[in-house]
DSSP file (Angstrom, degrees, kcal/mol; ACC not computed):
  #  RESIDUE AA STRUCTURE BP1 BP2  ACC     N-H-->O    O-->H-N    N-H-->O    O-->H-N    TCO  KAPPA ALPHA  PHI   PSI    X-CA   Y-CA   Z-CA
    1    1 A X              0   0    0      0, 0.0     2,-0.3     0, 0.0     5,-0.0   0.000 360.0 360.0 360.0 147.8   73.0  169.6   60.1
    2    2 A X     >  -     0   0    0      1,-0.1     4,-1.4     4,-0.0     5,-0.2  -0.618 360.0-104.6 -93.2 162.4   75.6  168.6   57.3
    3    3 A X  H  > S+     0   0    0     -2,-0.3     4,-2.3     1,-0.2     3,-0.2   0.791 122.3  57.0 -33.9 -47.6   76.2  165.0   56.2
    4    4 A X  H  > S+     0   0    0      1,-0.2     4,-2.8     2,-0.2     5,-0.4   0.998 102.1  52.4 -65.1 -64.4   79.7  165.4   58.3
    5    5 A X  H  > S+     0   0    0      2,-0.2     4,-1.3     1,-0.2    -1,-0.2   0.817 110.8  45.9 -53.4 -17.6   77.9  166.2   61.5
    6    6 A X  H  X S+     0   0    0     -4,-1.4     4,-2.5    -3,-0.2     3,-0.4   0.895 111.1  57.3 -84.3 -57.6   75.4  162.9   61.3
    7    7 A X  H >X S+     0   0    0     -4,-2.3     4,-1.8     1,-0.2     3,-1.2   0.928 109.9  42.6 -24.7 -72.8   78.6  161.0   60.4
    8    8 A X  H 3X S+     0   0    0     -4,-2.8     4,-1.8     1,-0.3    -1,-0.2   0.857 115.2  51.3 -53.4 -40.2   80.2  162.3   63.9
    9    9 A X  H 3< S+     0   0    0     -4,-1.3    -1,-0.3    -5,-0.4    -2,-0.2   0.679 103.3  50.5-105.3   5.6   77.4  161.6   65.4
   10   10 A X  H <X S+     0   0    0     -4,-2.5     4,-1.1    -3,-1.2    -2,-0.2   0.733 116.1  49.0 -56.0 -37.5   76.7  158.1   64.3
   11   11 A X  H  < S+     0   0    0     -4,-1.8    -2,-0.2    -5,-0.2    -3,-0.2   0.871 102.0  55.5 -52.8 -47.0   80.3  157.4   65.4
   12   12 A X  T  < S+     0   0    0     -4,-1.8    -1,-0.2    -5,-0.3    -3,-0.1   0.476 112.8  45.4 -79.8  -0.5   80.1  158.9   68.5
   13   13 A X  T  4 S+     0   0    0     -5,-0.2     2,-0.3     2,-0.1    -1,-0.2   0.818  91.1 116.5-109.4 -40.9   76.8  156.3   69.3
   14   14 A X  S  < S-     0   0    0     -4,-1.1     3,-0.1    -3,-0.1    -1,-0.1  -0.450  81.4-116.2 -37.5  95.2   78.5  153.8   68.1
   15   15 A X        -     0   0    0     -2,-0.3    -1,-0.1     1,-0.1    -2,-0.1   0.117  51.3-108.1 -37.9 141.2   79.5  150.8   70.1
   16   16 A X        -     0   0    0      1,-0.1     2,-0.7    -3,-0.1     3,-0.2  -0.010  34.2 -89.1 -88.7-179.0   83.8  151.0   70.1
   17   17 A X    >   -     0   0    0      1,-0.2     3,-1.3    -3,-0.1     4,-0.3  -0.713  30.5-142.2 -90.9 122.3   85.9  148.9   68.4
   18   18 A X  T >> S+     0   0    0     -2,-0.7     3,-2.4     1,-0.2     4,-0.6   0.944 102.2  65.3 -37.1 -51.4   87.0  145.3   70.7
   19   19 A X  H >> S+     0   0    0      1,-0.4     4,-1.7     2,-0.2     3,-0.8   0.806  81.9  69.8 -61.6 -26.7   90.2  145.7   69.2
   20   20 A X  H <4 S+     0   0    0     -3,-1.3    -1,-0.4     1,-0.3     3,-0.3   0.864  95.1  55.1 -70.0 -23.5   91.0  148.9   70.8
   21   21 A X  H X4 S+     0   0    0     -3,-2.4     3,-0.5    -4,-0.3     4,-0.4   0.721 108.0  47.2 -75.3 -10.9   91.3  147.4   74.3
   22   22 A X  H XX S+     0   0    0     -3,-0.8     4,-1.8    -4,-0.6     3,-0.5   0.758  99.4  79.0 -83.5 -19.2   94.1  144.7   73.0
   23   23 A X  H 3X S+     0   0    0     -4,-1.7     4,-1.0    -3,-0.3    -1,-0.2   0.519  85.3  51.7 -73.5 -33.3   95.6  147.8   71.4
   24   24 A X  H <> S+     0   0    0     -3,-0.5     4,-2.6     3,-0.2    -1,-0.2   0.746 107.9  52.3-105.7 -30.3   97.3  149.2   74.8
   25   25 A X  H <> S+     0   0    0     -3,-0.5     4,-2.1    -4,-0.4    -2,-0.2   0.999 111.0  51.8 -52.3 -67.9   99.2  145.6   75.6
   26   26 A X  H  X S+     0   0    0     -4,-1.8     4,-2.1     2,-0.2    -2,-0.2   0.693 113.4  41.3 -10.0 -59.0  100.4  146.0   72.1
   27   27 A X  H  X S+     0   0    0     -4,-1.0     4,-1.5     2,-0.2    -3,-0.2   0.984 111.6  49.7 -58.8 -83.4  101.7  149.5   72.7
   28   28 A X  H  X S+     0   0    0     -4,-2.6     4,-2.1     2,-0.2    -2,-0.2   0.754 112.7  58.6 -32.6 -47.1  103.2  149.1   76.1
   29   29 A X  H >X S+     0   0    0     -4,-2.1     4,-2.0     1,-0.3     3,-0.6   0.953 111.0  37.6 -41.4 -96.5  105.0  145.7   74.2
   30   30 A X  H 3X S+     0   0    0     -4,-2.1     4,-1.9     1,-0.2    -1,-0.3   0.786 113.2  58.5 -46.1 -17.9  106.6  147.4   71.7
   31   31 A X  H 3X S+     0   0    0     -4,-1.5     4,-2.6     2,-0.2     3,-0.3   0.992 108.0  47.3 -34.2 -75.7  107.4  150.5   74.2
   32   32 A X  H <X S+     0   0    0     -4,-2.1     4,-2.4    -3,-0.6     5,-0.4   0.814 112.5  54.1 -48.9 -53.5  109.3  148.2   76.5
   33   33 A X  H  X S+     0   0    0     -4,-2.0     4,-0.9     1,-0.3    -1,-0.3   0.857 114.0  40.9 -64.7 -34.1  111.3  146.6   73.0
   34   34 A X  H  X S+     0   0    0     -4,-1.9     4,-2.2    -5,-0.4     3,-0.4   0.972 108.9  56.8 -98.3 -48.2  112.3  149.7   72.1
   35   35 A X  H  X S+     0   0    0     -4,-2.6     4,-1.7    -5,-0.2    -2,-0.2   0.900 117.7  41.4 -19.3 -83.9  113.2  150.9   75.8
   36   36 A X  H  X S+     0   0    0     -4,-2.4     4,-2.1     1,-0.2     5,-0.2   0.797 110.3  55.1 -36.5 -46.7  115.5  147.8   75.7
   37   37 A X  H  X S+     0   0    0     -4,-0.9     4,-3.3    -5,-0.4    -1,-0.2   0.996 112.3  42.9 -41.2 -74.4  116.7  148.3   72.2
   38   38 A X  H  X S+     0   0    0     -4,-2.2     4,-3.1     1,-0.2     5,-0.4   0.979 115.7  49.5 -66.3 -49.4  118.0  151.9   73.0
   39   39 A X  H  X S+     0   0    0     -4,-1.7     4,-0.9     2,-0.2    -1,-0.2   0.925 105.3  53.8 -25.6 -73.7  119.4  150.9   76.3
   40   40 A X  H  X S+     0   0    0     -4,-2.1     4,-1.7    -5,-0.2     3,-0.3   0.946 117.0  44.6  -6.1 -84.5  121.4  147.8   74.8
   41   41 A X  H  X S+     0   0    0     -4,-3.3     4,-1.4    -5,-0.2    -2,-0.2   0.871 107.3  51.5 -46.9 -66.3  122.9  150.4   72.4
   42   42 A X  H  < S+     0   0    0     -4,-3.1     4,-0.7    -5,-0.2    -1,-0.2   0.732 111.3  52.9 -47.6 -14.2  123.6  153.1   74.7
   43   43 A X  H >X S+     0   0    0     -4,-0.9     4,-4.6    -5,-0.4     3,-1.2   0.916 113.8  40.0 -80.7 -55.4  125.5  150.5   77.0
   44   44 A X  H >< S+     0   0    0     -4,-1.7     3,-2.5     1,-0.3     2,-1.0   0.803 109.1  59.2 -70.3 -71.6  127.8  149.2   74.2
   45   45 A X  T 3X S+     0   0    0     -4,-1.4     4,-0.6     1,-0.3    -1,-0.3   0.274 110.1  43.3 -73.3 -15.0  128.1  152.6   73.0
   46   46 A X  H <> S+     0   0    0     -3,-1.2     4,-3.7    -2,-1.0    -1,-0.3   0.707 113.9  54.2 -81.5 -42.7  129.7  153.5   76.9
   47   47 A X  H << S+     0   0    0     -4,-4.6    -2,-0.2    -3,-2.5    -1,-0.2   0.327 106.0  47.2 -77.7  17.2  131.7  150.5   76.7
   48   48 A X  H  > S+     0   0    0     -3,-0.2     4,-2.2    -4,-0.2    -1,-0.2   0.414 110.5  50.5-155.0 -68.1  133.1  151.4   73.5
   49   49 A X  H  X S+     0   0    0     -4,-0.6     4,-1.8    -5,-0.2    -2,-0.2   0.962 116.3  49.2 -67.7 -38.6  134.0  155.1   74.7
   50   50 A X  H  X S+     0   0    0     -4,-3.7     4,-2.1     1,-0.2     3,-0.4   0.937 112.5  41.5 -48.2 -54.6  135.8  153.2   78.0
   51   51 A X  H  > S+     0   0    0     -5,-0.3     4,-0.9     1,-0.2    -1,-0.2   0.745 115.8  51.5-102.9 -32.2  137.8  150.8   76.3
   52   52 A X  H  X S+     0   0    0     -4,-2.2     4,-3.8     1,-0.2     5,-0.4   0.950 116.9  44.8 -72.3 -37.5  138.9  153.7   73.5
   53   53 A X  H  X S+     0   0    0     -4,-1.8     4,-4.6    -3,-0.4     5,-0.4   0.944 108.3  54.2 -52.8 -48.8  139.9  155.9   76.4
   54   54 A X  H  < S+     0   0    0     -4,-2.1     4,-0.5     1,-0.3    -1,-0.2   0.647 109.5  44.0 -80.9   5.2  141.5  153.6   78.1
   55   55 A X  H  X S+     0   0    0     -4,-0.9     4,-1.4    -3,-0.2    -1,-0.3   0.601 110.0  56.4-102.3 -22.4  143.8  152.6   75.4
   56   56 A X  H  X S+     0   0    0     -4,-3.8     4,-1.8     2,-0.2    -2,-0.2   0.901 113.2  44.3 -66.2 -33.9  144.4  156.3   74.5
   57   57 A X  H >X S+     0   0    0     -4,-4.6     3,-4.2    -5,-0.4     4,-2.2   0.964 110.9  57.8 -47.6 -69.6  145.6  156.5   78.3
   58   58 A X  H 34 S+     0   0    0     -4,-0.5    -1,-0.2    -5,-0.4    -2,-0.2   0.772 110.7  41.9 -17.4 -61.2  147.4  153.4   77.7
   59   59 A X  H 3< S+     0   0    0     -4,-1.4    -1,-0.3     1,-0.2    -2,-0.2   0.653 112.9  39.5 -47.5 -48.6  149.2  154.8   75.2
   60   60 A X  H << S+     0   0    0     -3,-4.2     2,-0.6    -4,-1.8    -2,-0.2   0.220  90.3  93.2-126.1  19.6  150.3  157.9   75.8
   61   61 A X  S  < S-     0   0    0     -4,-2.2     0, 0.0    -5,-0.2     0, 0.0  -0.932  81.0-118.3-100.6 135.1  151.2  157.5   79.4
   62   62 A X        -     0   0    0     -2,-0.6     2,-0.3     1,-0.0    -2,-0.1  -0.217  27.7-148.4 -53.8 157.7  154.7  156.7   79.8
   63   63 A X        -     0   0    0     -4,-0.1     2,-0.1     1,-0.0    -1,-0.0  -0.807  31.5 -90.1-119.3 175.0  155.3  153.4   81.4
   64   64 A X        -     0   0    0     -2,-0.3     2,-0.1     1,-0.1     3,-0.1  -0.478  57.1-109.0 -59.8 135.0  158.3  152.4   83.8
   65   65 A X        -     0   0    0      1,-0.1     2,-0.2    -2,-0.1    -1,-0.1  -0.371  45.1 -88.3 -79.1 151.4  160.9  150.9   81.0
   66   66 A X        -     0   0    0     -2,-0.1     2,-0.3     0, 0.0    -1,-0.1  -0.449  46.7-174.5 -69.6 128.0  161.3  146.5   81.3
   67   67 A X        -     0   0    0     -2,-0.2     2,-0.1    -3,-0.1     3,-0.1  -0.896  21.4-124.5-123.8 137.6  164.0  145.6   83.8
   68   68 A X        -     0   0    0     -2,-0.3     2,-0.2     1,-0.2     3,-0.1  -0.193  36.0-101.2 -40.1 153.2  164.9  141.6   84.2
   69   69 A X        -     0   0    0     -2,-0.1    -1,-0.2     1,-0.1     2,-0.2  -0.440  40.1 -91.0 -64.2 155.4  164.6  140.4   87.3
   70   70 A X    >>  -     0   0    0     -2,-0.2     3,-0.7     1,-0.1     4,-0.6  -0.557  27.5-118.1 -83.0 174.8  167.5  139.8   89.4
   71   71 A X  G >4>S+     0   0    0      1,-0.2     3,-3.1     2,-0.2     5,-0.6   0.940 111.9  55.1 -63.7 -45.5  169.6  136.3   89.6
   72   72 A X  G >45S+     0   0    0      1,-0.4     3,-1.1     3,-0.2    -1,-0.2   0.863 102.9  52.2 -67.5 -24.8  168.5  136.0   93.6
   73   73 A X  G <45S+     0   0    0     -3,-0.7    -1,-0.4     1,-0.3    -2,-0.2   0.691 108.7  47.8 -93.4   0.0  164.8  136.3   93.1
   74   74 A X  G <<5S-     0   0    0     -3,-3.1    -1,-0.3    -4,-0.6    -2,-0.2  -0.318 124.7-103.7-108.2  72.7  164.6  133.6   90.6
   75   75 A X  T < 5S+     0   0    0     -3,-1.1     2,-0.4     1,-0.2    -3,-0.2   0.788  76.7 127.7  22.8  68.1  166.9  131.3   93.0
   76   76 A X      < -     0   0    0     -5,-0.6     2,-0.4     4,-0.0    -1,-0.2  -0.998  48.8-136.5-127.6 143.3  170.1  131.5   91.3
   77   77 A X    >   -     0   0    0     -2,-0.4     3,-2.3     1,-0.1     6,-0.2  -0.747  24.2-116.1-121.8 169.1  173.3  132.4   92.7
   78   78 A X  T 3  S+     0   0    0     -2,-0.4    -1,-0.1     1,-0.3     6,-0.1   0.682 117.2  57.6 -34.2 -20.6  176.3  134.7   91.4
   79   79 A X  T 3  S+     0   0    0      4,-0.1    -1,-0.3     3,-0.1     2,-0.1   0.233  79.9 118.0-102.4  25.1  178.5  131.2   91.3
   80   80 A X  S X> S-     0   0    0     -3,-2.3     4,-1.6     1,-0.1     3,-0.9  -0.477  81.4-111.3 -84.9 166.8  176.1  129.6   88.8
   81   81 A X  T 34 S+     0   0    0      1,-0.2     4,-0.4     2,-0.2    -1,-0.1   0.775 111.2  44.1 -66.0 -37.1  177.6  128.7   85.6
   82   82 A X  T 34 S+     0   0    0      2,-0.2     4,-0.2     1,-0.2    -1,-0.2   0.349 105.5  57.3 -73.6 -18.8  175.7  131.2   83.7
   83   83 A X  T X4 S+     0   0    0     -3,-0.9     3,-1.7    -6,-0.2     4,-0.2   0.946 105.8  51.6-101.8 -68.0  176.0  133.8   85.7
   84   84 A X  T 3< S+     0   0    0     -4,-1.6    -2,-0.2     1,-0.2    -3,-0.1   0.430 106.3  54.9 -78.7  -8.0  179.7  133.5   85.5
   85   85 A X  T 3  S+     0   0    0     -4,-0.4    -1,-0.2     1,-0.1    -2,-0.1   0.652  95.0  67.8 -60.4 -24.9  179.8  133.6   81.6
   86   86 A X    <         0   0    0     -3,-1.7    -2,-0.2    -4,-0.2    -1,-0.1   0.571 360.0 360.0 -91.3 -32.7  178.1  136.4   81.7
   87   87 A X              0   0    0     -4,-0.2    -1,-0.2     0, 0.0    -2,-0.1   0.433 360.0 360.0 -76.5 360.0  181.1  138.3   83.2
């Protein structure tokens, strides 16, 4: 056997490292942070496409033109002082 194969197979006899079971918490942790991360992001990035849409809408649908109200619904009537300047 060559020098590589006693290597391999010292490793392979070889008690495993503690570390390597704290190693999976680790993982899963940062998984989760980056799950959240991209998530976050993808959210504003929908709330972003709403809000642009809804201002192109906004925009280029005509709207009903501004009319005043009339006299009577904000309690005045035709003999009010203003009313009869106005004529």
């Amino acid at each position: 056997m060559g020098d590589v194969e006693q290597w391999l197979e010292a490793m392979r006899d070889a008690p495993a490292d503690p570390r390597l079971a704290e190693m999976e918490a680790a993982v899963m942790t940062g998984v989760s942070a980056r799950r959240a991360a991209v998530n976050a992001r993808r959210s504003m990035m929908l709330a972003a496409a709403v809000a642009l849409g809804v201002g192109v809408v906004g925009t280029t649908v005509p709207g009903t033109p501004a009319a005043a109200a009339s006299p009577a619904v904000l309690g005045m009537s035709d003999y009010a002082p203003s009313r009869l300047l106005d004529r």
